[in-house]
N, C-alpha and C positions, 0 to 999 in steps of 0.2 A: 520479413519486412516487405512491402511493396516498391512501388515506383521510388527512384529517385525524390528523396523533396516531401514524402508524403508517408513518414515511417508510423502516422496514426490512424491505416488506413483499415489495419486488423486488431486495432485495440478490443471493438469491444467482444469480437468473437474471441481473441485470446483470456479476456475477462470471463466471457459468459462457460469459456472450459475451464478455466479456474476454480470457478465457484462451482459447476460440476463436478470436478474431480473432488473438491475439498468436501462438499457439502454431501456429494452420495455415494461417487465410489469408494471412497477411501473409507466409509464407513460401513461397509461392509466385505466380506468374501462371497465372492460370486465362483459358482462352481464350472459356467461354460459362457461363450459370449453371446448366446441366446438371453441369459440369467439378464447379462447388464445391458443389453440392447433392452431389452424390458423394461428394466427397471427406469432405463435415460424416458423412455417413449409415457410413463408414468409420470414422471416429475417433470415432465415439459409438456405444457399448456399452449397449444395451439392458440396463438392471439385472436383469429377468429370467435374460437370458444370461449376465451374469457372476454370480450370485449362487447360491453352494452351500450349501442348506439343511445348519445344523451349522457349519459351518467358524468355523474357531479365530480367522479373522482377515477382515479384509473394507477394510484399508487399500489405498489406492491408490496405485502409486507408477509415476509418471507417467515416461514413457521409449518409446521404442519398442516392435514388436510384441513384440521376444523381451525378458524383464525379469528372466531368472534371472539374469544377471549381474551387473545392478545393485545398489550398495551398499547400498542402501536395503530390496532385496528379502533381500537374502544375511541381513540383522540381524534382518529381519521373521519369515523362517523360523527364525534361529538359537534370536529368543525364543519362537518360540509351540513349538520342539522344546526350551527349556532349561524352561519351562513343562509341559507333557510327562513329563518326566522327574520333576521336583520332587516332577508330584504323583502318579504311581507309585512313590515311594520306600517304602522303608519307611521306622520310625523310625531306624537306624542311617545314613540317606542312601544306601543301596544302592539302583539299579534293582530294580524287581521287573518280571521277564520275564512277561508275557501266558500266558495257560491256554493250553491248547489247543482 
């Protein structure tokens, strides 16, 4: 715990080793601590790196490396492109296609 008064001050690092331990180490055996230093530096994504100045969305949806197929991603794209559209419309609700 931290300061007096302030026992929510390492929630989300005690969270974010939670979900590590449950999500990678414990799902596998690692033979030295070279193996799971690797393996953590793998499955942790530098915010830098994943982070696109602009972008419409910045949810995370947890799955493996490839996530296009995931349901969670499919809805993610479907709102921020139903989003998109909305608010290109004109008044009549029609797309309005892009200038040239």
């Amino acid at each position: 715990m931290g300061r007096k008064g302030n026992c929510g001050d390492k929630a989300v690092a005690e969270s974010f080793c939670h979900t590590l331990q449950t999500v990678l180490i414990s799902l596998e055996d690692y033979d030295t601590h070279e193996a799971v230093q690797t393996a953590v530096f793998e499955y942790v994504v530098a915010y830098k790196s994943a982070h696109l100045d602009g972008a419409a969305s910045e949810k995370v949806v947890h799955s493996s490396h490839s996530t296009q197929s995931e349901p969670e991603t499919i809805h993610e794209v479907w709102r921020i492109l139903h989003e998109h559209v909305a608010g290109t419309a004109d008044k009549s609700g029609t797309p309005v296609a892009p200038g040239p």
